[in-house]
C-alpha positions, 0 to 999 in steps of 0.5 A, spaced: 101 741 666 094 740 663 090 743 657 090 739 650 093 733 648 093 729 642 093 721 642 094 717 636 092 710 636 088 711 641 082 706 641 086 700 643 093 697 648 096 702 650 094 709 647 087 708 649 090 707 657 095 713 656 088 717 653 084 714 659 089 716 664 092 723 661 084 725 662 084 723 669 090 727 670 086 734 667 088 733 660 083 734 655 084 728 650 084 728 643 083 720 641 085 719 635 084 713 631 081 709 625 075 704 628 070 708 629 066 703 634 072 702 638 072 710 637 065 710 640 065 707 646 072 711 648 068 718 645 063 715 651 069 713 657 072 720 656 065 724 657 067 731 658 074 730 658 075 730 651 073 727 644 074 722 639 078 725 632 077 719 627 084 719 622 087 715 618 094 718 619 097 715 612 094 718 608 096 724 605 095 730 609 091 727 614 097 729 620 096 737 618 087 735 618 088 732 625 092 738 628 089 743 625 082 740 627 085 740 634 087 746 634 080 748 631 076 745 637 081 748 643 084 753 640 091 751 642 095 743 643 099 743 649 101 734 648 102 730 643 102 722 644 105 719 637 102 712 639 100 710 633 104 704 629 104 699 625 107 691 626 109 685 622 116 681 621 121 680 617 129 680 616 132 684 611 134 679 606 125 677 607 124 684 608 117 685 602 117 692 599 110 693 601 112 691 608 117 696 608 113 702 605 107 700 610 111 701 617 114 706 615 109 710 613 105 709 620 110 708 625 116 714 623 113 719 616 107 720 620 109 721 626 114 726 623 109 730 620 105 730 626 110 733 631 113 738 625 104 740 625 105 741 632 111 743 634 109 750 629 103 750 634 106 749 640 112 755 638 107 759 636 103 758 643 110 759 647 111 751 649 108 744 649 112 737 649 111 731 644 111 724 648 114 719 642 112 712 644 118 708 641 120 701 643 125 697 646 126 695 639 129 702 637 134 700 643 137 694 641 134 690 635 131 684 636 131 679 631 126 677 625 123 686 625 128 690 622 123 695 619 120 696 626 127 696 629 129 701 624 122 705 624 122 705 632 130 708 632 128 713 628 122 715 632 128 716 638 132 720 634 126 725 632 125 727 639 133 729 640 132 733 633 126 736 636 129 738 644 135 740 640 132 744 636 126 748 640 128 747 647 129 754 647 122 755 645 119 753 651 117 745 647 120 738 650 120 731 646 121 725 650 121 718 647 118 712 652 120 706 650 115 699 652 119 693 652 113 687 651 106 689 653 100 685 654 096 689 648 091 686 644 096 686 638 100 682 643 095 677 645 093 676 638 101 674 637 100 669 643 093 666 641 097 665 634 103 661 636 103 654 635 104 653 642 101 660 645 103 658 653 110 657 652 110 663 646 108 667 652 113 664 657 118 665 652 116 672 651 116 673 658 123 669 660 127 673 656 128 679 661 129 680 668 123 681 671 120 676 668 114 677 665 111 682 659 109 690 661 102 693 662 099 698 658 097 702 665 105 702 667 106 704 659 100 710 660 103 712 668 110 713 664 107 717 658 103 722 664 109 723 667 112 725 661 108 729 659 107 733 666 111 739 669 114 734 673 118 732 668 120 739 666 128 739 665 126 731 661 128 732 654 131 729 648 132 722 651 129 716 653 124 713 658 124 706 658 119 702 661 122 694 659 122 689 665 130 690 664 131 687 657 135 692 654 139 692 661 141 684 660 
């Protein structure tokens, strides 16, 4: 399968991978994004092959904008790639209001009003299929992120509502679900720490392959979601995590 597809978070990590690779692929990408520099130089990467849409998917309205501003560009939208998040820590007793409100907002109502835009698109047109980029952190919880956990599982259970909903409309949902990436987000979090290599051994010991993921392995598993050879893949996980949720 190839035609138009949306890519939230799409100027860094793993979304502007996953852009990149679906444009090899044969899709036309939209790249979705709020820096307009980065934007730029992935509007010039793209060339032909598609365009960066600049949004701000918090704010109120902003996931129907940038839909029907697709829709408008190419007349149909064939993918989405819910990509785009927001990351911070906190237990739940710590666990600041403002931070609550932030995450969530990002990482699961915009997404859900994202998909509910597309979903109607992709209905009207007889199909398409919607590609959420979860987390290990939906899985199991990992310690110390409770609204990114709770965000990221809530995320999973959108794409079952959807394949539960509209599979017999021709639309599939699939989350893939990244164990710890080597995204810049990562690397700033490494460069950050008291002691960055032994955070970074940490980080990499604590499941089985021993060392953190890719964002081309994380972009090659959104392809194959969104492709026809995945076509009987709906409702259900694809994890890419070097084991950890298996240990």
């Amino acid at each position: 399968m190839s035609g138009t597809v949306l890519v939230t978070g799409a100027t860094s990590g793993i979304g502007r991978a996953a852009a990149l690779a679906l444009a090899q692929r044969g899709w036309w990408v939209a790249a979705s994004g709020r820096d307009p520099g980065r934007g730029a130089a992935l509007d010039a990467e793209l060339g032909g092959d598609g365009a960066f849409v600049p949004a701000d998917l918090t704010e109120d309205g902003a996931p129907d904008r940038l839909v029907a501003d697709v829709v408008d560009r190419r007349g149909r939208l064939d993918a989405l790639v819910n990509n785009a998040a927001a990351y911070d820590r906190a237990t739940v007793a710590e666990l600041p209001t403002e931070q609550l409100d932030a995450i969530l907002a990002a990482d699961l109502r915009a997404p859900i009003l994202l998909a509910r835009a597309a979903v109607r698109r992709m209905v009207a047109q007889g199909g398409g299929v919607v590609v959420n980029v979860g987390s290990e952190a939906g899985i199991v919880a990992v310690p110390g992120q409770v609204a990114y956990n709770v965000a990221k599982a809530g995320l999973h259970m959108l794409t079952r509502s959807i394949a539960v909903d509209h599979a017999g409309e021709g639309v599939r949902a699939v989350s893939v679900c990244p164990g710890t990436t080597r995204t810049p987000l990562v690397e700033a979090a490494i460069a950050a720490a008291s002691d960055p290599e032994a955070h970074e051994r940490a980080l990499a010991e604590n499941r089985p392959a021993r060392r953190l993921g890719r964002v081309e392995e994380i972009a090659a598993a959104i392809c194959f979601a969104a492709s026809d050879e995945a076509a009987f893949m709906t409702g259900t996980e694809l994890v890419i995590d070097g084991g950890y949720t298996a240990a």
